[in-house]
ROKOLLUM-255966 format. One record per residue: residue number from 1; x, y, z of N, C-alpha, C in turn. Coordinates in nm, 4 decimals, decimal comma. Layout:
<atoms>
ATOM   num        nxx        nyy        nzz       caxx       cayy       cazz        cxx        cyy        czz
ATOM   NUM          X          Y          Z          X          Y          Z          X          Y          Z
...
</atoms>
This chain:
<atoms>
ATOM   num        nxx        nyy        nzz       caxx       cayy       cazz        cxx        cyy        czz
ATOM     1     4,3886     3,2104    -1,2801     4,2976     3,2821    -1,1899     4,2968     3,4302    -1,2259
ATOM     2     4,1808     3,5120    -1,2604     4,1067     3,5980    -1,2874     4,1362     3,7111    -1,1301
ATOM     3     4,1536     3,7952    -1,1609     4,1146     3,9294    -1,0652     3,9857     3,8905    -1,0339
ATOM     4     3,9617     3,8983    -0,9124     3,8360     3,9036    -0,8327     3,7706     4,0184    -0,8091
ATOM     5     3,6460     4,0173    -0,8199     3,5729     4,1679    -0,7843     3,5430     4,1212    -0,6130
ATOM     6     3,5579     4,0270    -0,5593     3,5403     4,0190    -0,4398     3,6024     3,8810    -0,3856
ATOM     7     3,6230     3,9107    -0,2676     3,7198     3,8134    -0,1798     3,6222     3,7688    -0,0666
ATOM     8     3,5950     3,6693    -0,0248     3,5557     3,6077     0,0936     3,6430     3,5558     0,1948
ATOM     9     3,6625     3,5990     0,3027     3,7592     3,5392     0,4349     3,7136     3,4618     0,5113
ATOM    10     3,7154     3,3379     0,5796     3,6755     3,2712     0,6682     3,7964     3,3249     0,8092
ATOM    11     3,7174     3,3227     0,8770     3,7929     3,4070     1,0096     3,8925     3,3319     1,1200
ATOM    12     3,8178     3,2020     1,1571     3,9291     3,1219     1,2451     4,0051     3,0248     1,2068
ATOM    13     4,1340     3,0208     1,2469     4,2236     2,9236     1,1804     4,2687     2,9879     1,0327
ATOM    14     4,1901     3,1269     1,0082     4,2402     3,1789     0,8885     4,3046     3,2913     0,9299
ATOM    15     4,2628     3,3744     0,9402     4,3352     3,5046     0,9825     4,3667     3,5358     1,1409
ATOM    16     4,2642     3,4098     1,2419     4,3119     3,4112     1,3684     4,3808     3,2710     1,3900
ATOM    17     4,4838     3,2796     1,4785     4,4787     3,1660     1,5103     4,3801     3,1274     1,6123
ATOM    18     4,3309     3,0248     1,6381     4,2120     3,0210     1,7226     4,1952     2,8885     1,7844
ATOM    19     4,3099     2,7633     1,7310     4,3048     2,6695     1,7999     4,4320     2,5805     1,8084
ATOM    20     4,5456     2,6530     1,7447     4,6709     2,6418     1,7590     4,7185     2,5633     1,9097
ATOM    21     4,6821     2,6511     2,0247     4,7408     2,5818     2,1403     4,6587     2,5390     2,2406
ATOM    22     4,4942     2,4561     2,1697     4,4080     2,4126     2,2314     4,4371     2,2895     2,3169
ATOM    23     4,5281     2,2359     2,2627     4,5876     2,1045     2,3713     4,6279     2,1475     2,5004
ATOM    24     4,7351     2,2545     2,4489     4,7755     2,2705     2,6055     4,7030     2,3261     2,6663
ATOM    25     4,5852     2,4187     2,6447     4,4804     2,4760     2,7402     4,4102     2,3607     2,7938
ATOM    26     4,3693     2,2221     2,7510     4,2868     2,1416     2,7805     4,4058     2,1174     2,9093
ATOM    27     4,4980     2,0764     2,8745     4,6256     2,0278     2,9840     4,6445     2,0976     3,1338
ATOM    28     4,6333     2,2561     3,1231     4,6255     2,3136     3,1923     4,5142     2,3460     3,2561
ATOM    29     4,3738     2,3411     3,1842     4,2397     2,3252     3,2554     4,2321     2,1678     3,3451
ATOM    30     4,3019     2,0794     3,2963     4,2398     1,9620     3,3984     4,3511     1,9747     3,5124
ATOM    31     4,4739     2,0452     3,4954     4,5848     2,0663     3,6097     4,5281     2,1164     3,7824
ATOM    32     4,4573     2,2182     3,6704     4,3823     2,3463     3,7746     4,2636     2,3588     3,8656
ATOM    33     4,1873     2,1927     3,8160     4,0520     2,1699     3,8388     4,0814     1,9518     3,8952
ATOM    34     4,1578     1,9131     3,9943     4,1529     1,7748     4,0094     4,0860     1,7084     4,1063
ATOM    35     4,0327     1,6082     4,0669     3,9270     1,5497     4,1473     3,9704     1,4106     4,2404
ATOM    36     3,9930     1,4587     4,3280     4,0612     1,3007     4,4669     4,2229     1,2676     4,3383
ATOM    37     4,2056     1,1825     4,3630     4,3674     1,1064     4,2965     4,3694     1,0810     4,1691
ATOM    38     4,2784     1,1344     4,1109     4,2593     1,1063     3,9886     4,3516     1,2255     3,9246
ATOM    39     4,4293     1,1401     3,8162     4,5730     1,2549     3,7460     4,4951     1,3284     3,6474
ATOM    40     4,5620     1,4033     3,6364     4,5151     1,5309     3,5392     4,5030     1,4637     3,4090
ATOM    41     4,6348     1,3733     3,3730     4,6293     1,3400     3,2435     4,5200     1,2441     3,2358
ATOM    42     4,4889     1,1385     3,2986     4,4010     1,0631     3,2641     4,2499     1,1577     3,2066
ATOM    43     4,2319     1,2276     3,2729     4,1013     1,3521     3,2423     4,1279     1,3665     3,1385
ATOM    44     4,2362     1,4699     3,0748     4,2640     1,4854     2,9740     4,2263     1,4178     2,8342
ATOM    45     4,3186     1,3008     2,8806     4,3197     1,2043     2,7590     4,2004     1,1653     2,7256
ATOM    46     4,0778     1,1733     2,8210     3,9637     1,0843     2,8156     3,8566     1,1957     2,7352
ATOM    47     3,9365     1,3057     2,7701     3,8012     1,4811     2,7060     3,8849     1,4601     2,5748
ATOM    48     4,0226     1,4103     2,5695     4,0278     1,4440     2,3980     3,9435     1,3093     2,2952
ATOM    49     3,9521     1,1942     2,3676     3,8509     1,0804     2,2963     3,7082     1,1623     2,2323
ATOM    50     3,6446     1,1986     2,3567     3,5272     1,2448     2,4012     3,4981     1,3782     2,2492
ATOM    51     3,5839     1,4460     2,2974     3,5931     1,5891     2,1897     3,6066     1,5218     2,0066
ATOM    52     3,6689     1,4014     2,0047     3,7016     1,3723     1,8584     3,5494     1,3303     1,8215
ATOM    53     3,4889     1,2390     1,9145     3,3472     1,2031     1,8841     3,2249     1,2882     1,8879
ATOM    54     3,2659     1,4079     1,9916     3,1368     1,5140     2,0190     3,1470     1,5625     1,8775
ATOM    55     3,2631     1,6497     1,8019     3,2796     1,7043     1,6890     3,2723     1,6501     1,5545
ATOM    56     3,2656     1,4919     1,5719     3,3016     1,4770     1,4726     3,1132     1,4607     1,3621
ATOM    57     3,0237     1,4625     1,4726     2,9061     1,4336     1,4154     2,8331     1,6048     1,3254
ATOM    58     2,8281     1,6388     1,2103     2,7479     1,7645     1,1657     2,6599     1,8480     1,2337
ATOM    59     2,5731     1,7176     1,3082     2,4807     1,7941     1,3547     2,4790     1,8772     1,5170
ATOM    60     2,5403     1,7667     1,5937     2,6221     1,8147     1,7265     2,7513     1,9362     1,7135
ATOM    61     2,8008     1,9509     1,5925     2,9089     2,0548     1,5667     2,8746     2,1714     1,5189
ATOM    62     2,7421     2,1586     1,4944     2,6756     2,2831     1,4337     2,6137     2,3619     1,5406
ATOM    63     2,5307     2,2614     1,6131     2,4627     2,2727     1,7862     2,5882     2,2986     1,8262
ATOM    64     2,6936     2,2652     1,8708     2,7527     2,2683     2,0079     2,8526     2,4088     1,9345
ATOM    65     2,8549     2,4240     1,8803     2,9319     2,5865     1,8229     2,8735     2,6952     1,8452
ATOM    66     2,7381     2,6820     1,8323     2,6584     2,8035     1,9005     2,6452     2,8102     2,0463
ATOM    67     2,7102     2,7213     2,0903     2,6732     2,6982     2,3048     2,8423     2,6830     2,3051
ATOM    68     2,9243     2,7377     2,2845     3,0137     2,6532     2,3183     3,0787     2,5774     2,4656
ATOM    69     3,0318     2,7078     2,5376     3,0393     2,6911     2,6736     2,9619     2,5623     2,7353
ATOM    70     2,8398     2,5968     2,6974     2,7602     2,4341     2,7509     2,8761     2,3310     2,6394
ATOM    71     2,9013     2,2975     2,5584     2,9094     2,1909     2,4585     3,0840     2,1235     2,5214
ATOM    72     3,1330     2,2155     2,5425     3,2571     2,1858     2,5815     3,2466     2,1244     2,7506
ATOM    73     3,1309     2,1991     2,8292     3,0821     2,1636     2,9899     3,0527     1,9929     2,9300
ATOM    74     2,9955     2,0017     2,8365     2,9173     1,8453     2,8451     2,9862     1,7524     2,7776
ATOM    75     3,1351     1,7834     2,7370     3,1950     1,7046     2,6563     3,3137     1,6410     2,8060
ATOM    76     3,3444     1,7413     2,8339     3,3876     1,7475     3,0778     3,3230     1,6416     3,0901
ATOM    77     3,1838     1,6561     3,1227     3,0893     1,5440     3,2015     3,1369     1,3938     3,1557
ATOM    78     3,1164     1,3954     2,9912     3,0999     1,2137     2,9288     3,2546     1,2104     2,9420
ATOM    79     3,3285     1,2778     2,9485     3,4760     1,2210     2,9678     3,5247     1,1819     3,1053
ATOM    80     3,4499     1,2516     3,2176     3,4355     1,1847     3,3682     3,3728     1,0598     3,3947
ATOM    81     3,2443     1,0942     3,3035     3,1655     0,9650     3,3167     3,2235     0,8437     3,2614
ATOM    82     3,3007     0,8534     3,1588     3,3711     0,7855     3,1090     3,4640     0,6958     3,2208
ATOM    83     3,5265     0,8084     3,3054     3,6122     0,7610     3,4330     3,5189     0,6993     3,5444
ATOM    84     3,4105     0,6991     3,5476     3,3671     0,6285     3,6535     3,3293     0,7383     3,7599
ATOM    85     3,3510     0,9010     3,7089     3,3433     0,9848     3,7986     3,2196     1,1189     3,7677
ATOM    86     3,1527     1,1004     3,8533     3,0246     1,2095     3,8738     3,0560     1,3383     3,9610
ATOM    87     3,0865     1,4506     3,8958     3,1497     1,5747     3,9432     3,1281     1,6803     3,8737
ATOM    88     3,0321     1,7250     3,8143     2,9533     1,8599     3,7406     3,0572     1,9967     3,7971
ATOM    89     3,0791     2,0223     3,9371     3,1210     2,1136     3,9768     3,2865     2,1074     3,8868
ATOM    90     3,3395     2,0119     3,9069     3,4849     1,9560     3,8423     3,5030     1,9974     3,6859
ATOM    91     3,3719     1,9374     3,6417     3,3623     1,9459     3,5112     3,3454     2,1072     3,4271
ATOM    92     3,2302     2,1868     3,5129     3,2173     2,2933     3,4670     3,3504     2,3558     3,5468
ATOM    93     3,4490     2,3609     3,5957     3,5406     2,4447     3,6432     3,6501     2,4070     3,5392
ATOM    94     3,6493     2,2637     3,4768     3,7921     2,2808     3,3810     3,7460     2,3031     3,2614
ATOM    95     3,6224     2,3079     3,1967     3,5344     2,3496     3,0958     3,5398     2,5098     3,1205
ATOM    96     3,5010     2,6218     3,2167     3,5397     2,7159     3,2017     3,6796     2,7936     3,1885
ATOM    97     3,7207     2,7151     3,2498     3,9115     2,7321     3,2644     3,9313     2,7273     3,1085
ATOM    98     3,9178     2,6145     3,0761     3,9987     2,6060     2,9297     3,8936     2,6709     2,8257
ATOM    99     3,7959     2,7668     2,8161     3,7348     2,8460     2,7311     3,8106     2,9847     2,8023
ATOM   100     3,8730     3,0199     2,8768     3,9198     3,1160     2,8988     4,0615     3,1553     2,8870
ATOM   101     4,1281     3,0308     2,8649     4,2781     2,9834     2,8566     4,2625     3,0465     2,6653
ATOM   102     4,1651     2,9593     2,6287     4,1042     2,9625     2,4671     4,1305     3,0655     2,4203
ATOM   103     4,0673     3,1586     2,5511     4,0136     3,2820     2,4534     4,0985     3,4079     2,4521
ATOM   104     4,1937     3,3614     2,5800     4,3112     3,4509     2,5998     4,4260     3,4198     2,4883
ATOM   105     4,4798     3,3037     2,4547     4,5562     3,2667     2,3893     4,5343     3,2695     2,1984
ATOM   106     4,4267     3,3247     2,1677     4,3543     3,3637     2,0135     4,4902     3,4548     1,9810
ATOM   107     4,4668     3,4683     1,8502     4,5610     3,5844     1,8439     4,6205     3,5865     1,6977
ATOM   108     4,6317     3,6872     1,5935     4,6699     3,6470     1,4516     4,7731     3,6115     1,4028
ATOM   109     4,7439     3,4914     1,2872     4,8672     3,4931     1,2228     4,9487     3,5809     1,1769
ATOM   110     5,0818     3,5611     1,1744     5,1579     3,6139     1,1472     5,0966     3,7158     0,9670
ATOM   111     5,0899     3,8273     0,9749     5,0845     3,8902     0,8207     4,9572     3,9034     0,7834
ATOM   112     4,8269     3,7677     0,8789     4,7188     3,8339     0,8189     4,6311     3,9285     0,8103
ATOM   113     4,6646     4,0221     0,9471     4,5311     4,0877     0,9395     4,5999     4,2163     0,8319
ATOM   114     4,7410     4,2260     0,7945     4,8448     4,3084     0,7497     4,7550     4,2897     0,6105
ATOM   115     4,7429     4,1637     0,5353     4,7221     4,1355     0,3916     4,5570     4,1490     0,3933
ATOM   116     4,4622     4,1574     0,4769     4,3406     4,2041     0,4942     4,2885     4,3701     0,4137
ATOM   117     4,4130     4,3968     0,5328     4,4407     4,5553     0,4988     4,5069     4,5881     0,3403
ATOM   118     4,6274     4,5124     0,3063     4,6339     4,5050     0,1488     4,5007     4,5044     0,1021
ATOM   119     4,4348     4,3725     0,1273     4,3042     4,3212     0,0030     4,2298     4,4731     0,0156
ATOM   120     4,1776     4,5528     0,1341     4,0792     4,6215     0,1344     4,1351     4,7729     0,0443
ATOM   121     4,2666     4,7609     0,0353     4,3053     4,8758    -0,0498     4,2698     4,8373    -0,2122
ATOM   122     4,2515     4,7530    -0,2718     4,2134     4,6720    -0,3845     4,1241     4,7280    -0,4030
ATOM   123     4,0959     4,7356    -0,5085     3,9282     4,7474    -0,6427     3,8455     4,6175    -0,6286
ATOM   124     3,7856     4,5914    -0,5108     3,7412     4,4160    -0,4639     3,6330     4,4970    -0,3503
ATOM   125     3,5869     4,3827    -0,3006     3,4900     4,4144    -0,1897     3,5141     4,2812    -0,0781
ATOM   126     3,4848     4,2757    -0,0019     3,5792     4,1748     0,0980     3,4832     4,1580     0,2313
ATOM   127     3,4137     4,0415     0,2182     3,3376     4,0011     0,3377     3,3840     3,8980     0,3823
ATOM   128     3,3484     3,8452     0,5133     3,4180     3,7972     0,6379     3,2813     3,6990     0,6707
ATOM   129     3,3263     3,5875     0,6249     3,1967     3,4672     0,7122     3,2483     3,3764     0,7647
ATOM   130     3,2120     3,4129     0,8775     3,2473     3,2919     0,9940     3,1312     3,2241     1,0857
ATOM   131     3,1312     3,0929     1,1293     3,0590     3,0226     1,2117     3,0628     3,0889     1,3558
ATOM   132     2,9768     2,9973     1,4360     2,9781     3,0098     1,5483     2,8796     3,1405     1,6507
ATOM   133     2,8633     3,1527     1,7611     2,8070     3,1874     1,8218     2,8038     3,3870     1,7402
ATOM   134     2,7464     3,4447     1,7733     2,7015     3,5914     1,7703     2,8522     3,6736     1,8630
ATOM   135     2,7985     3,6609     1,9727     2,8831     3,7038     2,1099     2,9824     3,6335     2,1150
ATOM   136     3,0765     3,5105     2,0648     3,1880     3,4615     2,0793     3,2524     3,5512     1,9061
ATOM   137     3,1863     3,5198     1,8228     3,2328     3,5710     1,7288     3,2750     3,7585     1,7055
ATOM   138     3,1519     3,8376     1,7477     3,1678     3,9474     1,7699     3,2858     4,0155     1,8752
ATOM   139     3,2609     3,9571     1,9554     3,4360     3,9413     2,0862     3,5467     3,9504     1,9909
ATOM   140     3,5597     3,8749     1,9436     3,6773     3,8772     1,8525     3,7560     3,9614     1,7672
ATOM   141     3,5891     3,9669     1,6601     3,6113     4,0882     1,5479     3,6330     4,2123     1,6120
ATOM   142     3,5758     4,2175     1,6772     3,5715     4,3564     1,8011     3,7511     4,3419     1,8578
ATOM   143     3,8019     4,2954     1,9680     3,9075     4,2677     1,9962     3,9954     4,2842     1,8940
ATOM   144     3,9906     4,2760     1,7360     4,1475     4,2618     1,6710     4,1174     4,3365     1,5564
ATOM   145     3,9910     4,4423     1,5660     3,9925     4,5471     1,5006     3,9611     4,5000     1,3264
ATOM   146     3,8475     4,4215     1,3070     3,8228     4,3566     1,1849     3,7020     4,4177     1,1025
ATOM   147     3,6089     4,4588     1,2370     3,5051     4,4919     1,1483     3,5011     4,5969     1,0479
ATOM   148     3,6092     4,6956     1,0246     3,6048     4,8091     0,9191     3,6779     4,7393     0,8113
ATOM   149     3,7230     4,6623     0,8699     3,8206     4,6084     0,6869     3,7227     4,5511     0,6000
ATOM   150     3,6141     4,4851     0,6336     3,5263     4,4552     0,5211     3,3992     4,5240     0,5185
ATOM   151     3,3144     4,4583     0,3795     3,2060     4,5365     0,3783     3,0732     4,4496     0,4126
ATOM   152     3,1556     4,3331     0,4627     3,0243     4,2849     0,4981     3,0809     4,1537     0,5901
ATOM   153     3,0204     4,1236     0,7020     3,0370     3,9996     0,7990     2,8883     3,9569     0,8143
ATOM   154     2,9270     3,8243     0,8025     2,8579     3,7352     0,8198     2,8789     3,6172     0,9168
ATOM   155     2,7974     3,6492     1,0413     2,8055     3,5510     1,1635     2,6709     3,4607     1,1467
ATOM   156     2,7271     3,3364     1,1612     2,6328     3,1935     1,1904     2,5286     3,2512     1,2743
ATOM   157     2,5564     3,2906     1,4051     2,4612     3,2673     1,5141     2,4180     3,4171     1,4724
ATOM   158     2,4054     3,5185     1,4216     2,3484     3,6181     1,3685     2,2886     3,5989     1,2749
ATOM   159     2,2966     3,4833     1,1671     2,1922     3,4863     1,0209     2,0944     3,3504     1,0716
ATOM   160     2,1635     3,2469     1,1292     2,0870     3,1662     1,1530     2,1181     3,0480     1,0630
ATOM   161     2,1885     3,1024     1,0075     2,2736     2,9699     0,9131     2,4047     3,0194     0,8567
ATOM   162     2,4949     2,8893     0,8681     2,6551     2,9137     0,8230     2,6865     2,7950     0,7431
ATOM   163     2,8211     2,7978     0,7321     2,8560     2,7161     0,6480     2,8689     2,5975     0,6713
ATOM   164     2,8364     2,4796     0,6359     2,8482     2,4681     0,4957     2,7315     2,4773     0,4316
ATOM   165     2,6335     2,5380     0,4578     2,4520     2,5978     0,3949     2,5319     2,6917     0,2926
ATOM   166     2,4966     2,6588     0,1714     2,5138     2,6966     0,0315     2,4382     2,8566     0,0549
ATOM   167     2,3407     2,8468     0,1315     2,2709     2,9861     0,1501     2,3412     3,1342     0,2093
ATOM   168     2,4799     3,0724     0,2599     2,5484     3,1484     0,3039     2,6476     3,2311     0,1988
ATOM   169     2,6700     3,1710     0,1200     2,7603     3,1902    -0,0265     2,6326     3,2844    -0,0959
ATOM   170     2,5450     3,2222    -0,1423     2,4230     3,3470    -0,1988     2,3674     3,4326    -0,1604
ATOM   171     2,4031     3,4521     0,0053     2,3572     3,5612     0,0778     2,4692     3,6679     0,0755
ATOM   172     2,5540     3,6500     0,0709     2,6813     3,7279     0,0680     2,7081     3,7748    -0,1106
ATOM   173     2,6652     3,7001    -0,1767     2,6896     3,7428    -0,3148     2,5908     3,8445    -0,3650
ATOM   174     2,4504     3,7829    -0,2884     2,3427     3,9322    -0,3555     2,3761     3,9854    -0,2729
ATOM   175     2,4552     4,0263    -0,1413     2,4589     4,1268    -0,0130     2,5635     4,2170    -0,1181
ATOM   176     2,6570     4,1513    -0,1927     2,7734     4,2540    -0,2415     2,7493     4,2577    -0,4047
ATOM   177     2,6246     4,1999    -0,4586     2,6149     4,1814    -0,5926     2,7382     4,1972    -0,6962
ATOM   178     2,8220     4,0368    -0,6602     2,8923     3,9988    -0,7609     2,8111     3,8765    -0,7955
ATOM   179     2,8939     3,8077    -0,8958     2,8762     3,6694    -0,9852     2,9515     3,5686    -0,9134
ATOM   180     2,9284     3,4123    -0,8841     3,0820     3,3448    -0,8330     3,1552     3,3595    -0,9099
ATOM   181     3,1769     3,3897    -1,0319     3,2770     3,3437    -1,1023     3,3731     3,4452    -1,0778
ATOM   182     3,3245     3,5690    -1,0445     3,3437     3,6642    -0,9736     3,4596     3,6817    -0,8705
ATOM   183     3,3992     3,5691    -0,8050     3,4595     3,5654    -0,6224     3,5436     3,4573    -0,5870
ATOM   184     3,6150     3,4819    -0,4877     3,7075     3,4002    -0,4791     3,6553     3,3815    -0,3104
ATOM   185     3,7109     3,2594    -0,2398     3,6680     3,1745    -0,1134     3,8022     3,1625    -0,0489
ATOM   186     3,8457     3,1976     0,0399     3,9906     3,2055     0,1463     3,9189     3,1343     0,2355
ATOM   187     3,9909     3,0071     0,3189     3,9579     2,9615     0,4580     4,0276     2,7833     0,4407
ATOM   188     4,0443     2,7537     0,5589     4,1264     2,6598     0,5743     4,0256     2,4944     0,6068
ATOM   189     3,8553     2,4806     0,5695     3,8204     2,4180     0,5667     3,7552     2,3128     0,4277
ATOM   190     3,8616     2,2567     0,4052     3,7928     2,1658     0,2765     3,6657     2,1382     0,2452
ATOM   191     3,5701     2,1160     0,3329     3,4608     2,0959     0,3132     3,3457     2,2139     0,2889
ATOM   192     3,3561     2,3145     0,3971     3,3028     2,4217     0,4067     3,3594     2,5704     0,2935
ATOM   193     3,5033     2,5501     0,2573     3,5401     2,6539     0,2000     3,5823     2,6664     0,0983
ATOM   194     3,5941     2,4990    -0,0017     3,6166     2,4695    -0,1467     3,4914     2,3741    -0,1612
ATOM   195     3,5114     2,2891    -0,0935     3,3867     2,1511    -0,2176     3,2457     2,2593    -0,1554
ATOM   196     3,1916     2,3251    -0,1077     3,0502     2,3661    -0,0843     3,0643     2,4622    -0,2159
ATOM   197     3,1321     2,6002    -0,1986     3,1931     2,7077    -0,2652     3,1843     2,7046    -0,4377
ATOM   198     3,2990     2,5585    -0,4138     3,3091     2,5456    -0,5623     3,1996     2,5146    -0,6817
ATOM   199     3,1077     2,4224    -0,5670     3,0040     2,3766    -0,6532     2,8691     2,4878    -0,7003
ATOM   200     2,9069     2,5977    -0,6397     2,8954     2,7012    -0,6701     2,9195     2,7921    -0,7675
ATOM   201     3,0410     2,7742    -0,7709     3,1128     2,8065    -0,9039     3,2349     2,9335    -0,8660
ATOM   202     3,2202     2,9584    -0,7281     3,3422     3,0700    -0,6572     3,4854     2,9670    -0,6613
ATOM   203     3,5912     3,0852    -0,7146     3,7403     3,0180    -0,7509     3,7352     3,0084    -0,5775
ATOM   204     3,7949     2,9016    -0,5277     3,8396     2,8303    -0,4065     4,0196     2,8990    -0,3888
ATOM   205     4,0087     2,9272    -0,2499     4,1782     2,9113    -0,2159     4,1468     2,8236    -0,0821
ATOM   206     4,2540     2,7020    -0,0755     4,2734     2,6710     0,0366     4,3602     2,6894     0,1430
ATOM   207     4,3677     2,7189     0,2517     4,4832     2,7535     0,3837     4,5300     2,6287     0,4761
ATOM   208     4,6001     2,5658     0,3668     4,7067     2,4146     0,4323     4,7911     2,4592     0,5501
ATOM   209     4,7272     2,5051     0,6392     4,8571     2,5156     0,7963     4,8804     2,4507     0,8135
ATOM   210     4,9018     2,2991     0,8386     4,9755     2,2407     0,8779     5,0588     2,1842     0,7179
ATOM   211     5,0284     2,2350     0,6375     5,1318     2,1268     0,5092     5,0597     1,9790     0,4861
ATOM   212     4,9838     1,9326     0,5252     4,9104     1,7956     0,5402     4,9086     1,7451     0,3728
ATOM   213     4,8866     1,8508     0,3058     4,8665     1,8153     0,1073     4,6713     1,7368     0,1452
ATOM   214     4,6283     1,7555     0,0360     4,4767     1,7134     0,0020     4,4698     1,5986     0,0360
ATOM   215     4,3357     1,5458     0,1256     4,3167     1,3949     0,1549     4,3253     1,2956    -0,0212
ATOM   216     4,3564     1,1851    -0,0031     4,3686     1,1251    -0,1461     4,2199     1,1021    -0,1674
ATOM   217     4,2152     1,1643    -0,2752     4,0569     1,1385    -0,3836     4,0006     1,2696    -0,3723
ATOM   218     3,9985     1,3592    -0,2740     3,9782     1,4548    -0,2141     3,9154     1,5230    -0,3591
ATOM   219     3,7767     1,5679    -0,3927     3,7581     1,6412    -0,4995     3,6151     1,7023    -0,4173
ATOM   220     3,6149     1,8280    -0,4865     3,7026     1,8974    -0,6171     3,8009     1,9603    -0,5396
ATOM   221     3,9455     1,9836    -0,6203     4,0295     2,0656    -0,5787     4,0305     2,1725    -0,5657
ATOM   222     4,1096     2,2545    -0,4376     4,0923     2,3793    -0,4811     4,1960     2,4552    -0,5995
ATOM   223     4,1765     2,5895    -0,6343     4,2274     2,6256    -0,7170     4,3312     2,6940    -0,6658
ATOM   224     4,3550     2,6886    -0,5701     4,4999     2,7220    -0,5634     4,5041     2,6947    -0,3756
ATOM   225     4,6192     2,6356    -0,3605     4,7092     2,6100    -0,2473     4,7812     2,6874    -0,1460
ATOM   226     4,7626     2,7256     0,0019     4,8578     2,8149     0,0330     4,8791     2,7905     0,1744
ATOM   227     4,9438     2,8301     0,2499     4,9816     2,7430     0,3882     4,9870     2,8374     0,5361
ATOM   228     4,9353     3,0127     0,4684     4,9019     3,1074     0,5815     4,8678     3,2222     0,4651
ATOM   229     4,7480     3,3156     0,5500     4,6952     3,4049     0,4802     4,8158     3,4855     0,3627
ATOM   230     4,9138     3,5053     0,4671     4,9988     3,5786     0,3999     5,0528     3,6125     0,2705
ATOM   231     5,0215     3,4710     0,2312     5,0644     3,3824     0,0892     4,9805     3,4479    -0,0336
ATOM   232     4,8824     3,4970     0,0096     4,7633     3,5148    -0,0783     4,8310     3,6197    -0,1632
ATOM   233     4,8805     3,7335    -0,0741     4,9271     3,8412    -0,1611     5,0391     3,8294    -0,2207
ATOM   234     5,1221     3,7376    -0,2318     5,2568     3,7126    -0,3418     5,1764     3,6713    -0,4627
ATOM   235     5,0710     3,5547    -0,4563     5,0204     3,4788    -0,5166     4,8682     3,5587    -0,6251
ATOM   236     4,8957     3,6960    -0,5831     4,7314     3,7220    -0,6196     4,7971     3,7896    -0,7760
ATOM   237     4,7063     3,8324    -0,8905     4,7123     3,7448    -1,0127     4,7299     3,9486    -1,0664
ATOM   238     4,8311     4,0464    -0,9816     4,8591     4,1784    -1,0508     4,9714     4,1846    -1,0867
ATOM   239     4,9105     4,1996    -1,2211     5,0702     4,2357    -1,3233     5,1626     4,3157    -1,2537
</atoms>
């Protein structure tokens, strides 16, 4: 791996944590919000079914990321309905609870926003693309002091398209006029942040937090492996 004239960051689950202790917020939103005798956990268990199937479809995950508030309210509802129980008021109260539990509990990994600040001292240029809403995303960058470290962010619900739209990679490359071969891709989503990227021709890093190793068959690989932002800077390629 080549010195990069530019670095790309993907923002959540990369340099924030952002869904680390989403279980227990769900746990504590149905605690806080119970309907007649019905146990908290049963709710629970029935919004995490509910949540594996709302997310797991492209097109509903693309939609429901820009609303998150509605998407998560309506993921409440089919997991009541699921129970046999009709309660909107119930639903939107542990749906707001646990987007607020969410949003309190964000917060960075350990070293990254530290190695951000490394990269931006570099001879590189360093933009920031992340999904999701405008106003959920901007909250953030705003909150943990991101937007001066790069020279360019790129929000989903601000361009109107994110990743995995290949258009997002070429919008950011003529925005900073490098080459891929150029650029290198940081972020912890296989799909969105090596196989889109690569086929591109940008060197890939992937961010293994949990240690999981590559699904088997899993191609193309990325070009290099690492398990928190931090890693990047032991690993980056100065004599």
């Amino acid at each position: 791996m080549t010195f990069p004239r530019a670095v790309f960051l993907d923002l959540d689950d990369t340099i924030l944590d952002d869904s680390g202790d989403s279980h227990l917020c769900w746990v504590e939103a149905c605690a806080a919000h119970r309907h007649g005798e019905l146990e908290p956990s049963r709710v629970n268990d029935a919004i995490q079914r509910v949540r594996a199937w709302y997310w797991s479809h492209p097109d509903r995950h693309r939609e429901g990321r820009l609303r998150l508030d509605e998407a998560r309210r309506e993921v409440v509802e089919r997991a009541l309905a699921e129970l046999g129980v009709c309660a909107p008021d119930v639903a939107a109260g542990i749906a707001s609870t646990y987007s607020e539990l969410r949003r309190q509990k964000i917060r960075p990994f350990d070293g990254a926003v530290e190695t951000v600040r490394w990269l931006r001292s570099l001879p590189l240029r360093l933009a920031l693309i992340t999904n999701g809403s405008a106003l959920d995303q901007r909250e953030k960058i705003e909150r943990f002091q991101l937007a001066d470290l790069f020279d360019l962010v790129l929000i989903e619900g601000e361009l109107g398209f994110g990743k995995p739209n290949p258009r997002v990679y070429r919008h950011a490359l003529d925005s900073l006029g490098v080459e891929p071969a150029d650029t290198w891709m940081v972020g912890d989503n296989l799909e969105w942040e090596v196989a889109v990227p690569k086929q591109l021709g940008l060197t890939c890093v992937w961010v293994d937090r949990h240690a999981r190793g590559l699904p088997p068959g899993f191609d193309p690989v990325p070009d290099r492996i690492i398990h928190r932002l931090s890693e990047l800077r032991a690993s980056f390629p100065i004599g």
